[in-house]
VMD Tcl script that draws the C-alpha trace (Angstrom):
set ca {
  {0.00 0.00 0.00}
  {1.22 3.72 -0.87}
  {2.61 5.69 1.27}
  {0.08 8.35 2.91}
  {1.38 12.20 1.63}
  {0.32 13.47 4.40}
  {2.02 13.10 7.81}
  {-0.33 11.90 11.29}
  {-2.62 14.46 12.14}
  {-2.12 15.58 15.54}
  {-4.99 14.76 18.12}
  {-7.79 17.20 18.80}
  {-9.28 17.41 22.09}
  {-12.17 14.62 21.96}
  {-15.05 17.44 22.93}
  {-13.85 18.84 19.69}
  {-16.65 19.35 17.21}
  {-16.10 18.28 13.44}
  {-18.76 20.03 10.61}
  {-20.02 21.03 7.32}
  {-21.82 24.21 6.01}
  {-24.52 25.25 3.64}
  {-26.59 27.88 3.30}
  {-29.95 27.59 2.13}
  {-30.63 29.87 -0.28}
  {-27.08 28.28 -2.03}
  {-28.82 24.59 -2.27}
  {-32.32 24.64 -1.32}
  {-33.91 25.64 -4.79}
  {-37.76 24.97 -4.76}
  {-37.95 28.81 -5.29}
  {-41.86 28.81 -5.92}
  {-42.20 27.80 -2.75}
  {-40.70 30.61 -0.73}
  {-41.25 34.66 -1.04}
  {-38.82 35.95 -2.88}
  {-35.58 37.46 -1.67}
  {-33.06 40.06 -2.55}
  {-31.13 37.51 -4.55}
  {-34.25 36.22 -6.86}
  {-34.40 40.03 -7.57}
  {-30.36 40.66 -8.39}
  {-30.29 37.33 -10.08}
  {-32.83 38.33 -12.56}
  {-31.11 41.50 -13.65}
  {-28.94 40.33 -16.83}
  {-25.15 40.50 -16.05}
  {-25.45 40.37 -12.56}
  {-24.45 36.56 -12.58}
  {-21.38 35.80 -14.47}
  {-22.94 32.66 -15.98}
  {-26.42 34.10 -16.02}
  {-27.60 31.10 -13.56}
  {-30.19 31.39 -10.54}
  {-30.61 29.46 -7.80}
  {-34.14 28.69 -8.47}
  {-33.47 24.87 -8.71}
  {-29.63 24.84 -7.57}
  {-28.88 21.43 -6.11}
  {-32.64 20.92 -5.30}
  {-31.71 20.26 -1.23}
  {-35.68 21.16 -0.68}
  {-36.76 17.80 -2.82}
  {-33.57 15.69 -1.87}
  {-32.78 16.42 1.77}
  {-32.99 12.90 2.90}
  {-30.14 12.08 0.31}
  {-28.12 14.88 1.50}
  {-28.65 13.70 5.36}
  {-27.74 10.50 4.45}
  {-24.32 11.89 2.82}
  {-23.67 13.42 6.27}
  {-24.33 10.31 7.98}
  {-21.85 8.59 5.76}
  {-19.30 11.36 6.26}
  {-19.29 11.33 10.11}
  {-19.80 14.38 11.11}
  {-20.76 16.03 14.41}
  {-22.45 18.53 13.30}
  {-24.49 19.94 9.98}
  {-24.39 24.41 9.94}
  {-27.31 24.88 7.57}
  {-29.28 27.99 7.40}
  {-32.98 29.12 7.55}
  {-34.86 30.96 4.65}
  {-36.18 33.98 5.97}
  {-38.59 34.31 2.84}
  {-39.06 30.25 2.56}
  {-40.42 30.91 6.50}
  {-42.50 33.62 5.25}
  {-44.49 31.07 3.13}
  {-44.92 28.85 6.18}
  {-41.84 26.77 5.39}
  {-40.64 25.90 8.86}
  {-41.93 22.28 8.01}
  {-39.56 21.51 5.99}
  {-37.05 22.61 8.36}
  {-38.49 20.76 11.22}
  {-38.63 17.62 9.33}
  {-34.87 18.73 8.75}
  {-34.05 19.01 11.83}
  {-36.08 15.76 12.69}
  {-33.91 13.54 10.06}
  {-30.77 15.28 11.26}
  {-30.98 13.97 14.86}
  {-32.35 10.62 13.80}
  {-29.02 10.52 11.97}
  {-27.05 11.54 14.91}
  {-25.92 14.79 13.35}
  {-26.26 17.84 15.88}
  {-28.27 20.69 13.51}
  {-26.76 23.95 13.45}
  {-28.89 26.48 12.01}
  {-27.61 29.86 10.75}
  {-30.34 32.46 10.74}
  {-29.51 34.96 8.25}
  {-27.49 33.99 5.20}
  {-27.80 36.88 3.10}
  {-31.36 35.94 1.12}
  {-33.34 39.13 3.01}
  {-36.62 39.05 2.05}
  {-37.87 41.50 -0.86}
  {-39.09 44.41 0.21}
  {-37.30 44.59 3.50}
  {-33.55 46.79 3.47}
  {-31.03 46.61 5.85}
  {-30.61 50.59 5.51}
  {-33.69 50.83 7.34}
  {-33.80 49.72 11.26}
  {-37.18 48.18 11.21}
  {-35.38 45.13 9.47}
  {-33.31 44.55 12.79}
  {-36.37 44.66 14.97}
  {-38.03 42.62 12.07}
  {-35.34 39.96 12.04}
  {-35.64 39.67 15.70}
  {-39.45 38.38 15.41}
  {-39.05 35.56 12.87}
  {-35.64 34.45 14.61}
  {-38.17 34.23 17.68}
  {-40.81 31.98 15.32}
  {-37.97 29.93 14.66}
  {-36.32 29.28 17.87}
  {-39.98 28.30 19.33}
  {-40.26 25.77 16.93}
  {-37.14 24.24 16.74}
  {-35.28 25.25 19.93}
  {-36.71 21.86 21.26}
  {-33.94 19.96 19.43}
  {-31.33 22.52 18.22}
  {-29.44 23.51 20.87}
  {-26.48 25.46 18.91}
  {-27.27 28.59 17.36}
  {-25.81 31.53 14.87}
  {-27.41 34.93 13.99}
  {-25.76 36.16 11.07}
  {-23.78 34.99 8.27}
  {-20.67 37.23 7.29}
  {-22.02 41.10 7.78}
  {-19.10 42.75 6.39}
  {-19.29 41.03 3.11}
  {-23.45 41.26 2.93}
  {-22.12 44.97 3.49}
  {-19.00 45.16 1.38}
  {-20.36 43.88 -1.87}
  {-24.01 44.01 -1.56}
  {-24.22 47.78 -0.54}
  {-21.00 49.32 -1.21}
  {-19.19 48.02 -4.03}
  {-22.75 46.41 -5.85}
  {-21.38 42.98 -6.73}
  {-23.63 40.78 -4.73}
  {-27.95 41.43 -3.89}
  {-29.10 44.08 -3.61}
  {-26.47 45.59 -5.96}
  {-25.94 48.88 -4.25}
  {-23.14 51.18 -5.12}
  {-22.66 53.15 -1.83}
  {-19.62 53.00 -0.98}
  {-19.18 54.31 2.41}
  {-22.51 55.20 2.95}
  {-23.05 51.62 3.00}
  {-21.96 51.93 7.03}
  {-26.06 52.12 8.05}
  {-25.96 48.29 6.62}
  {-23.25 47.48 8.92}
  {-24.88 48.85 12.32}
  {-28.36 47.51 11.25}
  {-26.70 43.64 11.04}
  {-25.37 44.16 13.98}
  {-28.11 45.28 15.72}
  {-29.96 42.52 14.74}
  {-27.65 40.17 15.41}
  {-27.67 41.29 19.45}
  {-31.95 41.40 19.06}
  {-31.45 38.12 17.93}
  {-29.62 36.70 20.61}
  {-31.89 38.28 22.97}
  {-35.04 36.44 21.36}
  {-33.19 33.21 21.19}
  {-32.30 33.55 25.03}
  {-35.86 34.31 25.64}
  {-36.68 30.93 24.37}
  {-33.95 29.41 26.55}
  {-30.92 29.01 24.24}
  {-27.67 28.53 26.02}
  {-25.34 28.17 22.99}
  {-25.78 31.31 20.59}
  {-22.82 32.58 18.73}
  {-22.32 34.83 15.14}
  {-20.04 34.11 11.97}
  {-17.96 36.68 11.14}
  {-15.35 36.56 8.39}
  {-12.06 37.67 8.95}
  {-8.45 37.33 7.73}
  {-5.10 38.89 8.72}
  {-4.60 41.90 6.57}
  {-0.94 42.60 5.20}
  {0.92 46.05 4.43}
  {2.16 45.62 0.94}
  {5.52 47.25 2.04}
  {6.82 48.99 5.50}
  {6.21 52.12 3.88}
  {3.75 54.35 5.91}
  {1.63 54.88 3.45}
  {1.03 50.67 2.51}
  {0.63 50.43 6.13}
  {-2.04 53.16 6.84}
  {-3.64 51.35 4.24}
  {-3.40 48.27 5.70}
  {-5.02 49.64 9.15}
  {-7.68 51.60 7.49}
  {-8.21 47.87 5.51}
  {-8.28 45.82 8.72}
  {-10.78 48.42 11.14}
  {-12.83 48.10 7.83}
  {-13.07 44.64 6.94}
  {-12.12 42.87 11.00}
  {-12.45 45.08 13.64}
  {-15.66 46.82 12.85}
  {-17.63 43.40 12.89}
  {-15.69 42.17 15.98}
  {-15.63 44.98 18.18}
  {-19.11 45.44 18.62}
  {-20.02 42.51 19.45}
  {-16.74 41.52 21.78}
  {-16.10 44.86 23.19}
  {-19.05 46.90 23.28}
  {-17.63 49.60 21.07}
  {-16.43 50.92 17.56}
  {-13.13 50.97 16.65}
  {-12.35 55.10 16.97}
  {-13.92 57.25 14.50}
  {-16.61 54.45 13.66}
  {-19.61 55.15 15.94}
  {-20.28 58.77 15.06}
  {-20.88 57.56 11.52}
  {-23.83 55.57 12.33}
  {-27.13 55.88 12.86}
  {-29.45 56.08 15.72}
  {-28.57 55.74 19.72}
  {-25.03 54.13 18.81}
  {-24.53 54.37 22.81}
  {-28.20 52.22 23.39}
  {-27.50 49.82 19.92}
  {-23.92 48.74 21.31}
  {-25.48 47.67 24.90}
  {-27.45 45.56 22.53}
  {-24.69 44.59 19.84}
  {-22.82 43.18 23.23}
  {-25.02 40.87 23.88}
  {-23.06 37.71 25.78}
  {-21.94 35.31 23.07}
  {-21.20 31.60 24.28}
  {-18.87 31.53 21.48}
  {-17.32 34.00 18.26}
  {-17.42 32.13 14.81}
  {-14.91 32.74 12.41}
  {-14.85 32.46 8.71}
  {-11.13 32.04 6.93}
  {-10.57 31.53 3.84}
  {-7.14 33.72 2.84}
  {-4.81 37.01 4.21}
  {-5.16 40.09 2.08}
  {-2.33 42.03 1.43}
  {-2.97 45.93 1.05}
  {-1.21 48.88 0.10}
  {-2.08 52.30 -0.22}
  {-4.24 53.59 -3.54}
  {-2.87 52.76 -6.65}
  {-5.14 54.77 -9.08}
  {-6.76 51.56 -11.32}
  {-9.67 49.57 -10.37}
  {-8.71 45.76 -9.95}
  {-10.50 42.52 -10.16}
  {-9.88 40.83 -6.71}
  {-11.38 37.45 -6.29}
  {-14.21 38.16 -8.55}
  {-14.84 41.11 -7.64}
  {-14.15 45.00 -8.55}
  {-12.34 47.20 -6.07}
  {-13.06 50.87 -7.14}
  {-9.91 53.01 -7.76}
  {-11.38 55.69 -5.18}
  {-11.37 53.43 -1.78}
  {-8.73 54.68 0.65}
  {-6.19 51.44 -0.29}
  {-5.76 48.38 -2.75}
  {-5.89 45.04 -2.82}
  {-2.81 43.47 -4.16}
  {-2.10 40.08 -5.35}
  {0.35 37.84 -3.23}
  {2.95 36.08 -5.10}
  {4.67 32.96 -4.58}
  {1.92 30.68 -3.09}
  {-0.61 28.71 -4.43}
  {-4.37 29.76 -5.34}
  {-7.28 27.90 -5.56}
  {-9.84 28.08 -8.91}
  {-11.40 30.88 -7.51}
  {-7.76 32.83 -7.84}
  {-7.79 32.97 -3.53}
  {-4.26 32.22 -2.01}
  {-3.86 29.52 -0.50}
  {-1.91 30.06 2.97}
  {-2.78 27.92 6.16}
  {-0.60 29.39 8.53}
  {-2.28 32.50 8.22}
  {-4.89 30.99 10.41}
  {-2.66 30.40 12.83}
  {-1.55 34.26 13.22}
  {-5.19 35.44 13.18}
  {-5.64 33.33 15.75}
  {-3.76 34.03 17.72}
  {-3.53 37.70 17.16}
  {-7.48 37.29 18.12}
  {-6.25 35.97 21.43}
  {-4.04 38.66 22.00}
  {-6.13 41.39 20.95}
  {-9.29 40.57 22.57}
  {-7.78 38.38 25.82}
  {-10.66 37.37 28.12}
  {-13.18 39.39 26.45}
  {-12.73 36.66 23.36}
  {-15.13 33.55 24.05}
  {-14.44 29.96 22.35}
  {-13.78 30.46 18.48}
  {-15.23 28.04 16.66}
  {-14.17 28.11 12.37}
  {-17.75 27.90 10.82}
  {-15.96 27.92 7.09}
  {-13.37 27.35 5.75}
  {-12.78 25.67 2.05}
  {-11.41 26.25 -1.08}
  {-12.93 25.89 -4.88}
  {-11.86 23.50 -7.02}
  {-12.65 21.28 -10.10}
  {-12.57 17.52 -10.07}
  {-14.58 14.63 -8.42}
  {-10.60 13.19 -7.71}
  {-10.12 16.62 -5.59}
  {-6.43 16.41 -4.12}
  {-5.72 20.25 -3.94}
  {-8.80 20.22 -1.78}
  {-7.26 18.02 0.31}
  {-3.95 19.53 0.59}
  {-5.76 22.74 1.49}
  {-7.92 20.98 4.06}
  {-4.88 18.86 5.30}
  {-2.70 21.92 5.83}
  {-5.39 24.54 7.59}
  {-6.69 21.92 9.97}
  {-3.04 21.35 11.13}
  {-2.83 25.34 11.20}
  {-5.68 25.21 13.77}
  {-4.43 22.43 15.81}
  {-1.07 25.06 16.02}
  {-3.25 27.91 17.22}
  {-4.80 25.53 19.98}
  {-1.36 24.10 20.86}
  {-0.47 28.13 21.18}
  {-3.47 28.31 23.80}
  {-5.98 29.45 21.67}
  {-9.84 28.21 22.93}
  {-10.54 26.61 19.27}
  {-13.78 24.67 19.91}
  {-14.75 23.39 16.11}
  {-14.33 23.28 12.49}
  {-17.06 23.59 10.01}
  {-16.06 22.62 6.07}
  {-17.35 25.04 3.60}
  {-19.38 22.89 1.74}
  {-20.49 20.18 1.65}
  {-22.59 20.21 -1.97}
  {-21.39 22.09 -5.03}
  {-23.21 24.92 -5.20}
  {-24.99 28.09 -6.43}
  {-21.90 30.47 -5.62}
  {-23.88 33.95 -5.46}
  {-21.95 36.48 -8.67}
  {-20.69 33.55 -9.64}
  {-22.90 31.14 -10.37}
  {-21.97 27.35 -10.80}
  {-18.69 28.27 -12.41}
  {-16.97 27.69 -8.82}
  {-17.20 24.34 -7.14}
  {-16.51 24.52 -2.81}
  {-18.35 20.87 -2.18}
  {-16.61 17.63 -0.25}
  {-19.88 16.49 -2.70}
  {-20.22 16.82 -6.52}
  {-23.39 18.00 -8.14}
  {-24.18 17.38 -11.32}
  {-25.79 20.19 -12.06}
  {-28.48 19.02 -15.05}
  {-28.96 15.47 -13.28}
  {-28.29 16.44 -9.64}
  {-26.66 13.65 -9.37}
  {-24.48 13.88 -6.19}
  {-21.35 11.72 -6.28}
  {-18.67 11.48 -3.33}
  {-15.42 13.32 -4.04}
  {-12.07 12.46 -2.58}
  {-12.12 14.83 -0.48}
  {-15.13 13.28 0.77}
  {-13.51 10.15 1.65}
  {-10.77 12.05 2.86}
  {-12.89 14.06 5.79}
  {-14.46 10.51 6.47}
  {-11.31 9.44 7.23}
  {-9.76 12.05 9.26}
  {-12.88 11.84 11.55}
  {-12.25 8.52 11.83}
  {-8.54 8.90 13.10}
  {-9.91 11.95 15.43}
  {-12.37 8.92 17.14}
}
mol new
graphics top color blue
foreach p $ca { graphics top sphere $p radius 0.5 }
foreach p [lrange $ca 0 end-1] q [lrange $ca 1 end] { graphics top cylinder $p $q radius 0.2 }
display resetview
């Protein structure tokens, strides 16, 4: 028998919970039967899409749920991070995610649902504050219908880039071009996130956390300019989503520029977390202004923001164009710990994943292989790492992009739906195994 490539992976601590993702409006398809959301709308605008796709059908997870349970099953996980439809709820779809729910601890799988993954309904807008207090009502409707067998919680899905590209730069629903304006979209999230966890506590929820994305953000040179840029960059894109919720506060300068009782929102923003989830997927290196507009990851960075995203050479990327480099988990991490100390609960990673083509996946696994040892550095460092979550487990619909990008442990055949085990599939399986 070969050789493994791959060296022993070091032991995790055996409370340690194992995962995959999803998100709803991603997979779920069965789009007649749900109101429609911001992303029906931007999806239906020609060129918004970069292969003109919707996620109308997508992988059809509303139809086939039972085979995607069962591929969970298979796979070993501890957990499944899924998230509610806001607008499938408003068409009285919380059957389907209490049979969900029901299948998922038949299967032994601990459900793990995410409550706002980007598909706002139509017709409500996070520049208005209504939509917090709004969320905060159907996350109640929710929690009193399923909080009687999910016991692990999370408000919101990624703010900054629901804020980044949907309201300031216009690349993702609801296509807004507001640049910093965009900051009402930022306090509004927030907001909702702490009503949120105050309605799920209501209901008696004891484990209630967010998922934030964040990255550790790289001056391009030592010069002061690359590194103001870098600062400006990492308050922008990090410490504006983090310190609210962990602190109680805006980084300086922030909280005059939004809107309302800042002073009254934060005591709500601060709502006790039992734990701070943390999407990585790469660094970003960033210098000061370079005059041109660049495409960065699939998306347009405007020549007139404050700094610019470079490119950073001499490691690998993944299909997507992303770099590819695992011990930069490690140092945000640990500069999390450092930053935040005692104020910083249990960080779990809800995603982290990389696109690529192939059913026989190996770069996949090498990027899987190498950030799960990353973690297992941070924890040996004495950071409180309590899971990882895989991002994804099903190819998917992959928002600007379309189908043209492929995240899953699980490919989808996209005209058949066909669903077919990748390596990286077997690969998970296994390294669960080991863990056990």
């Amino acid at each position: 028998m070969a050789a493994s490539p791959h060296p022993p992976m070091p032991r995790f601590p055996p409370d340690f919970l194992w995962g995959v993702s999803t998100s709803a409006h991603q997979i779920e398809g069965a789009a007649d039967l749900r109101a429609p959301s911001v992303w029906d709308t931007f999806t239906a605008e020609p060129g918004r899409v970069k292969d003109g796709s919707t996620a109308a059908v997508a992988c059809d997870h509303y139809h086939r749920h039972a085979e995607d349970v069962a591929l969970l099953a298979g796979l070993g996980v501890d957990a499944y991070r899924f998230s509610v439809s806001w607008p499938r709820v408003l068409r009285g779809g919380l059957d389907f995610y209490d049979a969900l729910v029901d299948e998922l601890c038949a299967a032994g799988v601990r459900p793990v649902p995410t409550l706002f993954h980007w598909d706002l309904p139509e017709g409500l807008d996070w520049l208005e504050r209504d939509t917090a207090h709004r969320f905060a009502e159907y996350v109640e409707r929710v929690a009193e219908r399923l909080g009687d067998r999910v016991a692990k919680w999370i408000t919101l899905n990624e703010p900054a880039e629901h804020t980044l590209l949907g309201h300031a730069l216009g690349t993702h629903a609801p296509g807004r071009r507001l640049l910093f304006d965009a900051l009402p979209v930022a306090h509004h999230q927030l907001l909702a996130h702490g009503l949120a966890v105050r309605a799920l506590r209501a209901t008696g929820a004891a484990d209630v956390g967010i998922a934030n994305s964040h990255g550790p953000t790289w001056a391009a040179s030592a010069e002061d300019a690359d590194v103001a840029a870098a600062d400006f960059y990492d308050v922008l894109l990090n410490r504006l989503f983090a310190e609210p919720v962990l602190l109680g506060e805006y980084p300086a300068g922030l909280g005059e520029l939004m809107p309302g009782d800042v002073g009254a929102d934060l005591k709500v923003i601060a709502e006790p977390v039992d734990w701070y989830g943390i999407n990585y997927y790469a660094p970003t290196l960033v210098g000061a202004p370079q005059g041109t507009e660049i495409d960065f990851g699939g998306v347009r960075m405007p020549a007139e923001l404050p700094f610019s995203v470079r490119r950073i050479e001499g490691v690998p990327t993944t299909d997507f164009g992303w770099p590819v480099v695992p011990e930069a988990l490690t140092e945000l991490l640990t500069a999390f710990r450092d930053r935040y100390g005692d104020r910083l609960p249990p960080i779990v990673i809800t995603e982290n994943g990389c696109s690529c083509r192939g059913v026989d996946d190996q770069a996949r696994i090498a990027f899987h292989d190498a950030h799960v040892r990353a973690l297992h550095a941070a924890l040996a460092a004495g950071v409180a790492v309590h899971g990882y979550f895989v991002w994804s487990l099903l190819d998917n619909f992959e928002w600007a992009e379309g189908y043209s990008q492929r995240f899953g442990l699980v490919h989808v055949d996209f005209e058949t739906l066909t669903r077919t085990p990748k390596a990286s599939y077997r690969w998970f399986r296994e390294l669960l195994r080991g863990q056990r």
